[in-house]
C-alpha positions as CSV (number, residue, x, y, z in Angstrom):
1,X,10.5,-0.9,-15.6
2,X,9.2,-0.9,-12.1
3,X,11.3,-0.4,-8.4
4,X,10.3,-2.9,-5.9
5,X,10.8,-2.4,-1.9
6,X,10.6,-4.7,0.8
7,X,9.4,-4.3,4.3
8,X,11.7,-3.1,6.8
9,X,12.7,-5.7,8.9
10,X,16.2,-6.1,8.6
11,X,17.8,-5.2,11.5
12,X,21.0,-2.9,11.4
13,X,22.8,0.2,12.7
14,X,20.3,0.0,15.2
15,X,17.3,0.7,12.8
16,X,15.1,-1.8,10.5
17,X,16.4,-1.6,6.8
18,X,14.2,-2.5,3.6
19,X,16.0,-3.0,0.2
20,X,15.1,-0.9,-2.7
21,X,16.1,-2.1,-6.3
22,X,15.2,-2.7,-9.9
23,X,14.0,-5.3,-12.2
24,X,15.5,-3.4,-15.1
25,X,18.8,-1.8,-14.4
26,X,21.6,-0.3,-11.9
27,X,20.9,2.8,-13.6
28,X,17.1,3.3,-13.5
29,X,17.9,2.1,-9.5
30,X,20.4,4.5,-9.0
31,X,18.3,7.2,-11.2
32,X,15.3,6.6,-8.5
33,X,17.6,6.7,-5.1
34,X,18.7,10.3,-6.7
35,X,15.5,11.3,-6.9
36,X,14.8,10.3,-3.3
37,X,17.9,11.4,-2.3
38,X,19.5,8.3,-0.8
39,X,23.2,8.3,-1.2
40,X,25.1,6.1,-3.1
41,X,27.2,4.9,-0.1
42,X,23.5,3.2,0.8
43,X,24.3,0.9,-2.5
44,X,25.3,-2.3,-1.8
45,X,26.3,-4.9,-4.8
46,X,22.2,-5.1,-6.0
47,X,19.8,-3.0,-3.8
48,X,20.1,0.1,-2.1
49,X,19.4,-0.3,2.1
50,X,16.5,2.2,2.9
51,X,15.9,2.6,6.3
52,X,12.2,2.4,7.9
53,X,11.5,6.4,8.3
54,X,12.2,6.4,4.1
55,X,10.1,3.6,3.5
56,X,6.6,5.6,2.8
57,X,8.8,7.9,0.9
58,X,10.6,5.2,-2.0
59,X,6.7,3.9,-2.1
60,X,4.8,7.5,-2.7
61,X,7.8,7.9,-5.2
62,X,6.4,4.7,-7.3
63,X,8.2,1.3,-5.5
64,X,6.7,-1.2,-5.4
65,X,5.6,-2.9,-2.0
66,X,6.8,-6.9,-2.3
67,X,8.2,-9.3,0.1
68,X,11.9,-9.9,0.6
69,X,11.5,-13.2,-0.9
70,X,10.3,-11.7,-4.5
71,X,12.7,-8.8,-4.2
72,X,15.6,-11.7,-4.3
73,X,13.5,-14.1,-7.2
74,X,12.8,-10.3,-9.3
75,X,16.9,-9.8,-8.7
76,X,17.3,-13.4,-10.3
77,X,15.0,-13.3,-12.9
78,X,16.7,-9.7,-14.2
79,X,20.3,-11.3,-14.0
80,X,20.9,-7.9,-11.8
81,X,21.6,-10.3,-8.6
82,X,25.0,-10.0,-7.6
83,X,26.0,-12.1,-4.0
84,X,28.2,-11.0,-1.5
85,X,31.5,-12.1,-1.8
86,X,31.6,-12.4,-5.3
87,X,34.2,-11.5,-7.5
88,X,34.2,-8.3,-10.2
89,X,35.4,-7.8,-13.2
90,X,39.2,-6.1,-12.1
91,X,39.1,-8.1,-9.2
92,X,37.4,-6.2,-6.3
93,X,35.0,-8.3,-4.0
94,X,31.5,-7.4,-2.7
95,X,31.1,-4.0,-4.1
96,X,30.2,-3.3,-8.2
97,X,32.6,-0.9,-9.8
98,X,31.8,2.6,-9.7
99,X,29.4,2.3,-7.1
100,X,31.3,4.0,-4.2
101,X,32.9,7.9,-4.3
102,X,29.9,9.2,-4.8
């Protein structure tokens, strides 16, 4: 069980984003973002968006540095990838159940 991070370069908000997630489960991802103290309004479908000043922080806390390209293939590989637009069980779109309110 391992979290991976990729570099910051995704541009957004007017800041450079990296995406945080698991090989393993939502729960050991959202278990780490806790710890780090991201909110869970920063989840989004499969990763969590970590912007650049937090990005030394998620890897001193034990994520893994990859590129964008392997955070995508380790999403696949887990069957944890989940694309936008996508349909949910109960019929919302984009967002997984139970990942906003809190």
């Amino acid at each position: 069980m391992t979290l991976y991070i990729d570099p910051p370069t995704w541009p957004g908000h007017g800041r450079l984003w990296s995406h945080l997630v698991s090989d393993h489960s939502y729960e050991e991802l959202h278990a780490f973002a806790e710890r780090l103290g991201v909110p869970r309004r920063a989840f989004e479908r499969d990763h969590y968006d970590i912007p650049r000043q937090r990005y030394a922080d998620a890897v001193r806390a034990g994520a893994r540095e990859v590129s964008s390209r392997e955070v995508v293939r380790l999403l696949h590989a887990a069957g944890l990838r989940r694309r936008k637009g996508a349909v949910w069980p109960g019929g919302s779109r984009d967002v997984q159940p139970g990942s906003l309110g809190n």
